[in-house]
N, C-alpha and C positions, 0 to 999 in steps of 0.2 A: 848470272846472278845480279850484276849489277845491273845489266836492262832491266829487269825485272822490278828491280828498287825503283829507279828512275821512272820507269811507265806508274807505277804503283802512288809515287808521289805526285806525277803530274794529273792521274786521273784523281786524287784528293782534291789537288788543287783547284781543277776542274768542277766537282761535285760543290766544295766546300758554300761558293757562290749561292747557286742555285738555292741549297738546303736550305742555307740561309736566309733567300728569298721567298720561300713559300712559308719557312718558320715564322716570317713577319708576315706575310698574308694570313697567316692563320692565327695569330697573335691581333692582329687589326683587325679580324674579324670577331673576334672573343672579344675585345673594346666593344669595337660595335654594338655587337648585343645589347649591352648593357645601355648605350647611347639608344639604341631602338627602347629598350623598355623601357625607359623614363620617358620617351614619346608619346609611347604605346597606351601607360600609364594616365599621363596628362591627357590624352584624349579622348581616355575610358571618363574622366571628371568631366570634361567637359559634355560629352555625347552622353552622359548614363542615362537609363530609361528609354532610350531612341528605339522603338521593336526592330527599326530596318535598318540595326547600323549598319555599313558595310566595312569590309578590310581597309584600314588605312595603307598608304604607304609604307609605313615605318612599322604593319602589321607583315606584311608581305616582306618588308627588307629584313625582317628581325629572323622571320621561317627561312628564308634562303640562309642565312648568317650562320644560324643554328645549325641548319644539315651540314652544314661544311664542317664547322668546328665538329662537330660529333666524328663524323666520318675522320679526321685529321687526328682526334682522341684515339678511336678505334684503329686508327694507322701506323699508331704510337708517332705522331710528328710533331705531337703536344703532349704535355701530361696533364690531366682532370684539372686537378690542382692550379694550374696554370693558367688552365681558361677560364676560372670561376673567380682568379685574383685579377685577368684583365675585365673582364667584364664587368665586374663589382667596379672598379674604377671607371671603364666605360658610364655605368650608372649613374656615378658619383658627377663626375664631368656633365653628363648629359642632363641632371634634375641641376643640377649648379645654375647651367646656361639658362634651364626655362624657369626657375625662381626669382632669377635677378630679371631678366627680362620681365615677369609678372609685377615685379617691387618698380621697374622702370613707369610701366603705362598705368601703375596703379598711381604713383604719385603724379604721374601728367594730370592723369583724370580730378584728383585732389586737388590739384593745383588751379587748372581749368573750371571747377567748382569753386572757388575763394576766388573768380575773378583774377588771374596772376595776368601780367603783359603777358600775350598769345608766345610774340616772338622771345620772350625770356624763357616761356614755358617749354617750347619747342624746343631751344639751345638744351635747358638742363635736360629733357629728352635723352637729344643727340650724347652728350656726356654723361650720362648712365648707361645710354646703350654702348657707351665705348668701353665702358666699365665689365658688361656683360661681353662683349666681342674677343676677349682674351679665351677664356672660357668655351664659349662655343664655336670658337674659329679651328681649337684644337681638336675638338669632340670632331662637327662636322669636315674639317678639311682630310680628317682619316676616315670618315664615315661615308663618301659620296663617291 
């Protein structure tokens, strides 16, 4: 009886790990998503009307993403609910990084049009885009 306990605990021990690790794979992948569609999204503004768009990356990264979470749904190693509250956030994070980025080069351009010093221009750049790097260093450092 007490082997039994003992093997019983140690292979817990054992599994607890792993479970763990694939529960965050599959968790950073439901992020994801959501970092892919605000990609996906901004690219559809930019390209709309093109008759030959073709798949982007972040079209291709977003499909692979999806079949995993589904399949991990269907595994029960996630619950629905779960992957549709990281993703939503995913999202949130991923339109955050490319809006601040947009407000960055739009005010360069503004600035660059009033004649501002080149090299003043540039610095405030660099310190907006550091502003936005919080932001998308989270999004993309789990998404790549």
């Amino acid at each position: 009886m007490r082997i039994e306990i003992i093997i019983g605990v140690v292979a817990v021990s054992f599994a607890s790990p792993v479970s763990a690790e694939k529960y965050k794979r599959v968790t950073d992948a439901a992020y994801c998503l959501g970092v892919y569609q605000s990609e996906v999204n901004d690219t559809l503004k930019i390209h709309l009307g093109e008759k030959d768009a073709k798949p982007h990356a972040a079209e291709i990264k977003q499909l692979r993403a999806d079949a995993f979470v589904d399949s991990a749904i269907k595994q029960r190693k996630i619950r629905a609910i779960t992957a549709i509250k990281m993703r939503s956030v995913g999202y949130t994070d991923g339109n955050t990084c490319l809006q601040q980025q947009e407000r960055c080069t739009e005010q360069w351009y503004l600035r660059a049009e009033n004649k501002v010093d080149p090299e003043s221009n540039k610095q405030k750049l660099v310190n907006c885009n550091s502003l936005a790097a919080v932001v998308c260093e989270r999004a993309y450092e789990i998404c790549e």
